[in-house]
C-alpha positions as CSV (number, residue, x, y, z in Angstrom):
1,X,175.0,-83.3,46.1
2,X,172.2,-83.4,43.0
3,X,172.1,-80.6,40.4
4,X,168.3,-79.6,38.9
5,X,167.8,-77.0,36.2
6,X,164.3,-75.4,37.2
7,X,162.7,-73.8,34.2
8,X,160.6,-70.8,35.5
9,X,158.3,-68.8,32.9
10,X,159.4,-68.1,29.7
11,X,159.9,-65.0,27.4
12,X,159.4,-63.6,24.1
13,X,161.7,-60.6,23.6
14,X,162.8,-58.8,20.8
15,X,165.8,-59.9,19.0
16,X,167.8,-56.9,18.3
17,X,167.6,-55.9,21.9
18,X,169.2,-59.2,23.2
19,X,172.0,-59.2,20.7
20,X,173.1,-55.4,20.9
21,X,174.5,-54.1,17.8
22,X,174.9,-57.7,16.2
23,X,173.3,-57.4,12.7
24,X,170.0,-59.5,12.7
25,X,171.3,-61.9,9.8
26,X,174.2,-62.5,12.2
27,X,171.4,-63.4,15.5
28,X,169.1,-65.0,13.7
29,X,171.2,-68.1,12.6
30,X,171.0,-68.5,16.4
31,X,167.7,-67.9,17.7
32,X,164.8,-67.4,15.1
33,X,162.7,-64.5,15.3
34,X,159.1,-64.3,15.2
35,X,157.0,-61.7,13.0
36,X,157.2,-59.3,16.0
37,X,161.1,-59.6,16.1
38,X,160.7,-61.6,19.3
39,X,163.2,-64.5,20.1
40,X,162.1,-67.1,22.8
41,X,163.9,-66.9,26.0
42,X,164.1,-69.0,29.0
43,X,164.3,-67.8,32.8
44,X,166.2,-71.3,34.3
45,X,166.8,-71.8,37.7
46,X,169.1,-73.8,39.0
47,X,168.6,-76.2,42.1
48,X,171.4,-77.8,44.2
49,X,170.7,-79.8,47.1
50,X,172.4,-80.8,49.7
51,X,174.8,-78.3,49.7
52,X,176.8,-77.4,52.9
53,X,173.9,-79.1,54.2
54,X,170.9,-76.9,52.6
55,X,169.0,-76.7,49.5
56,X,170.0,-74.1,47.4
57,X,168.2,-72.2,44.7
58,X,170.0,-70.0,42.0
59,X,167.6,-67.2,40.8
60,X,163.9,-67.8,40.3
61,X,163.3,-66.2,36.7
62,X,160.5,-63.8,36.0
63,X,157.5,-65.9,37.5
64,X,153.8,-64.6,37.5
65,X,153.7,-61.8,39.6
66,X,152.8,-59.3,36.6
67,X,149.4,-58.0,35.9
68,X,148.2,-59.3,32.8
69,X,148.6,-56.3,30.6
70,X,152.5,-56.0,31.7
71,X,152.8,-59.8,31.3
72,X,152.1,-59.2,27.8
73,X,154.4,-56.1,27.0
74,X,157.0,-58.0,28.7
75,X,156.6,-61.2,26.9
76,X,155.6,-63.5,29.9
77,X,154.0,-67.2,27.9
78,X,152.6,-68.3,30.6
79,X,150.4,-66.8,33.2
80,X,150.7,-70.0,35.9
81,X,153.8,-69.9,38.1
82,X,155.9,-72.1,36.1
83,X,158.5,-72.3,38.4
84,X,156.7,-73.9,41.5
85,X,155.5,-76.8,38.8
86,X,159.1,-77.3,38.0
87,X,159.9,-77.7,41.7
88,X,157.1,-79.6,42.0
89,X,158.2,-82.3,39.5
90,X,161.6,-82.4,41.1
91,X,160.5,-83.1,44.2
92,X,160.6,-79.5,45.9
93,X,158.1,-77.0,47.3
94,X,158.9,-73.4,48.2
95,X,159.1,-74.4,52.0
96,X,161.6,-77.1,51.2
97,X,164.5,-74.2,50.1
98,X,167.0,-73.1,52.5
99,X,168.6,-70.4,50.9
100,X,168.0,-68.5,47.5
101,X,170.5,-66.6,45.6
102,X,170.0,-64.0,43.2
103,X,172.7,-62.9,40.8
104,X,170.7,-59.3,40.4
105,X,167.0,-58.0,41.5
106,X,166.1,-57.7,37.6
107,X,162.5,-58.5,37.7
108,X,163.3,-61.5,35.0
109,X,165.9,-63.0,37.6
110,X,163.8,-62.5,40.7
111,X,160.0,-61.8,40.0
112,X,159.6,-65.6,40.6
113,X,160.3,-64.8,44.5
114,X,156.8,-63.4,44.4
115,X,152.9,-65.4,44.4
116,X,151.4,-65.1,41.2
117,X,149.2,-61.6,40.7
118,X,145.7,-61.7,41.8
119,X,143.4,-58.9,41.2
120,X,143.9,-56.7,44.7
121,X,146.3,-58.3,46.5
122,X,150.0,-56.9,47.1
123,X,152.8,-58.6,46.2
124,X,154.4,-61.6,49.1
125,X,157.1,-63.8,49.2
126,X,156.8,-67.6,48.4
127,X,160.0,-69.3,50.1
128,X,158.6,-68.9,53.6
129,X,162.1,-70.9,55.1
130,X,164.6,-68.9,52.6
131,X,167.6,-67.1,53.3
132,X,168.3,-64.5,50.4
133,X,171.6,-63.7,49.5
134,X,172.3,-60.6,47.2
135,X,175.5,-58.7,46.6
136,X,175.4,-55.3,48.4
137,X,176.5,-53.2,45.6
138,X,173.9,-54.4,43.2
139,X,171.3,-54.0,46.2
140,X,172.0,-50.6,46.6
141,X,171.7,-49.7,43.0
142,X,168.1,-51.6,43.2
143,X,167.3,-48.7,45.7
144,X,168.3,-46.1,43.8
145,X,168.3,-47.2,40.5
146,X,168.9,-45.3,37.6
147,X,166.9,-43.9,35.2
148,X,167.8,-46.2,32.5
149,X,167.5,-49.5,34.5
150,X,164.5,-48.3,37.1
151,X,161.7,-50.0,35.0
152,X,163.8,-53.4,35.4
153,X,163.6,-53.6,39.2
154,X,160.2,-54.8,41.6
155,X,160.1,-51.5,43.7
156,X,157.9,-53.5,46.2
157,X,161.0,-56.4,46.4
158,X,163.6,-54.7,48.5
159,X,161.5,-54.1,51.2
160,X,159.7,-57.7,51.0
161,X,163.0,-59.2,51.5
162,X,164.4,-56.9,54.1
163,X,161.2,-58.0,56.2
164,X,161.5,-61.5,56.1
165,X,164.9,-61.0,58.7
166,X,166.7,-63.3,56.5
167,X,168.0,-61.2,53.6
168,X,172.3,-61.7,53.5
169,X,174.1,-59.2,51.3
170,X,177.4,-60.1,50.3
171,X,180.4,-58.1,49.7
172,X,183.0,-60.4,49.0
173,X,183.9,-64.3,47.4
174,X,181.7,-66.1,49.8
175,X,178.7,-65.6,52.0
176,X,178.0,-66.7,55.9
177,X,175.3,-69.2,54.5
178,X,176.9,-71.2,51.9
179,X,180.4,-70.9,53.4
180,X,183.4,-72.0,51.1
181,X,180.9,-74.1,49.0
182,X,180.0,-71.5,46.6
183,X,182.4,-68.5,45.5
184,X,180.7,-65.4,44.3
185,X,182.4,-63.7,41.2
186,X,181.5,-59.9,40.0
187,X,180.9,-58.1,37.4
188,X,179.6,-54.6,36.2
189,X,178.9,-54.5,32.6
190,X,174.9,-55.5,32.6
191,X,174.5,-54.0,35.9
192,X,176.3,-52.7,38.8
193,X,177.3,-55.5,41.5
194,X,176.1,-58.4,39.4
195,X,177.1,-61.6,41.4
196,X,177.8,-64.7,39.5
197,X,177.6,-68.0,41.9
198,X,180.2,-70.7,41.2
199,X,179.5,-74.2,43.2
200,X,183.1,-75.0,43.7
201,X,183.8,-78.0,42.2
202,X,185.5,-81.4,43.9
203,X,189.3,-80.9,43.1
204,X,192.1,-78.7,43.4
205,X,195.1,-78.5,41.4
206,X,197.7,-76.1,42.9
207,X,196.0,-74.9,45.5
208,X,192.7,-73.6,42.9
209,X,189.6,-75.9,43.0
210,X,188.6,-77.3,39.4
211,X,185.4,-78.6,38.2
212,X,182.5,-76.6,39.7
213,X,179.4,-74.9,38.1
214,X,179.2,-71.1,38.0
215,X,175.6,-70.2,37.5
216,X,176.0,-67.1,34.5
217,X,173.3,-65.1,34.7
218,X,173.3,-61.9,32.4
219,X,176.9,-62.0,31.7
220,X,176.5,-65.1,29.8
221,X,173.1,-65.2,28.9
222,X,173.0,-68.2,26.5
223,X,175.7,-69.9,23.7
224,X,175.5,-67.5,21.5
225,X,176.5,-64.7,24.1
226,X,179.7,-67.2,24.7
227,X,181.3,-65.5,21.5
228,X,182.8,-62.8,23.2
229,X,181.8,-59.7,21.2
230,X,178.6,-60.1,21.4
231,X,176.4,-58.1,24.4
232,X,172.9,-57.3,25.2
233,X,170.9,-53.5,24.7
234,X,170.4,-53.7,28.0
235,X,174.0,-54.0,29.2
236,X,174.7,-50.6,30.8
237,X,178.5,-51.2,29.8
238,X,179.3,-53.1,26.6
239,X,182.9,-52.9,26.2
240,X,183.6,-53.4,30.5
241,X,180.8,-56.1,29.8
242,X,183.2,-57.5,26.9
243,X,186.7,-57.6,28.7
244,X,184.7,-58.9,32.0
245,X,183.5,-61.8,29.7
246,X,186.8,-62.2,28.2
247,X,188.5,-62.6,31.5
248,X,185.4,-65.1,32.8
249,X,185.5,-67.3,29.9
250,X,189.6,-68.0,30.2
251,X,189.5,-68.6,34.2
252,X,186.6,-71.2,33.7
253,X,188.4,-72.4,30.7
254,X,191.1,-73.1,32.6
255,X,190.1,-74.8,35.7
256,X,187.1,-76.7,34.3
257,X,184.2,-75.0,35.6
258,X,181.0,-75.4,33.1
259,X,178.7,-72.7,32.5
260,X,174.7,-72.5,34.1
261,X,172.8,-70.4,31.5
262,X,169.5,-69.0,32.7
263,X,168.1,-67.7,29.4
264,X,169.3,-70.4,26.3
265,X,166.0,-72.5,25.4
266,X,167.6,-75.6,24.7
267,X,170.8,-75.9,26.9
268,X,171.8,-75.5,30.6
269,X,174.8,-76.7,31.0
270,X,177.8,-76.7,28.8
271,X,181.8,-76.8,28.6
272,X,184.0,-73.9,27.7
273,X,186.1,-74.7,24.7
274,X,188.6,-72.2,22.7
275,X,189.9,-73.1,19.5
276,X,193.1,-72.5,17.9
277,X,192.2,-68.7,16.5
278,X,191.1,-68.0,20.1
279,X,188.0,-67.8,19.9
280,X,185.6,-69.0,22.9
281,X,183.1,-71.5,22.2
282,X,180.8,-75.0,24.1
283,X,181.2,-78.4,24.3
284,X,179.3,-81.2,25.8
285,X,175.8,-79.3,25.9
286,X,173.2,-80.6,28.2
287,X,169.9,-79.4,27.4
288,X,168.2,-80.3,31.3
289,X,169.7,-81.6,34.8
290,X,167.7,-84.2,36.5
291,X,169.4,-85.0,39.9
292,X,172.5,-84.8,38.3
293,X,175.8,-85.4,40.3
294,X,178.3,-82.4,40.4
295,X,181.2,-84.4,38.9
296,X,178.9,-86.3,35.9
């Protein structure tokens, strides 16, 4: 099995929104803001193939599917489809991917499910072969969202997916598709039933497998979000978010697991390290994966 990080379209969104109540002099050392207060953000896939036999693709990021006046409140760079280029240069199409997994229906994790916007025509899917496989709990929340989080979610998705006779929601650590291959972890601070996908790695010490990837999502947006503290306006839950991340960090920590991150610019993959004061922390960045081997 290769590893690809697929970089979707990117984002500019403003600072103090992504790093909660963190003052600005503290965020900005990390990730420099522009004269609108917007920091750039990526929306990274990651690709694994084969695995249990399938091609498997972890999110989509926020794609093209806005019309252009919302791609610009939202921040959207580019107006092209960003992620089908990336496929593209890895050797993929959208026909070529067996099964997609989404972490959460936010329209910055899973807008890239959708063709680009055209003047007058409705939203379709663009993995014609896909099975999609979403945790029930956040599903139903995208169907009845909440006031506060309603403007985050592609009201048209839900049904899209539901259509396509392949849509696979998950309610516990592993789904029909992907069998034991990948074990789904939950958490509740950014968003009810938000499913973090760990590709199990190669060994097992004590009967517990070591050594996988677990693909972080909006728990762990980036490194500076590592430090434990630190959360996102847009978490629903801060301090669940906070002992949720705590509890994350020290089980991956511990058996070896490195961390995906879907929004960091410059790094995909990295190592969790804790120093002597306790604090959580990365090691051994990697900035892309290009048919990289699970073990390497």
């Amino acid at each position: 099995m290769k590893l690809w990080s697929i970089l979707g379209n990117s984002q500019k969104l403003d600072g103090g929104a992504m790093f909660g109540n963190a003052p600005r002099a503290m965020w900005a050392r990390w990730a420099s803001p522009d004269d609108e207060n917007r920091i750039d953000l990526a929306c990274r896939a990651l690709l694994a193939s084969p695995l249990n036999g399938k091609t498997v693709l972890f999110e989509t990021g926020i794609g093209a599917f806005f019309e252009p006046k919302l791609r610009e409140r939202y921040g959207v760079v580019e107006d092209r489809h960003v992620l089908v280029d990336s496929l593209a240069a890895a050797g993929f199409k959208p026909a070529d991917v067996d099964v997609v997994v989404l972490s959460h229906l936010h329209f910055d994790h899973a807008g890239g499910l959708l063709a680009p916007w055209s003047e007058g025509q409705s939203p379709a899917l663009l993995f014609p072969n896909a099975t999609y496989i979403v945790g029930r709990r956040h599903y139903e929340r995208a169907l009845e969202p909440h006031a506060r989080d309603r403007a985050s979610f592609i009201p048209e998705l839900p049904a899209l997916l539901e259509a396509t006779g392949r849509l696979e929601l998950v309610d516990g650590e592993y789904s029909n598709a992907l069998g034991d291959t990948v074990r789904f972890h939950y958490s509740d601070g950014h968003t009810p039933g938000l499913m973090l996908a760990e590709i199990v790695g190669p060994d097992r010490v004590d009967g517990e497998t070591h050594g996988g990837v677990v693909f972080c999502a909006d728990l762990i947006p980036g490194r500076p979000w590592v430090h434990v503290p630190i959360t996102m306006g847009y978490d629903r839950n801060a301090e669940l978010l906070i002992d949720e991340k705590k509890a994350f960090l020290a089980d991956k920590l511990r058996r070896n697991v490195h961390l995906f991150f879907t929004h960091d610019p410059q790094c995909a993959l990295a190592q969790v390290v804790r120093d002597e004061k306790g604090k959580f922390g990365t090691a051994h960045e990697v900035p892309a994966l290009h048919a990289r081997a699970l073990a390497a």
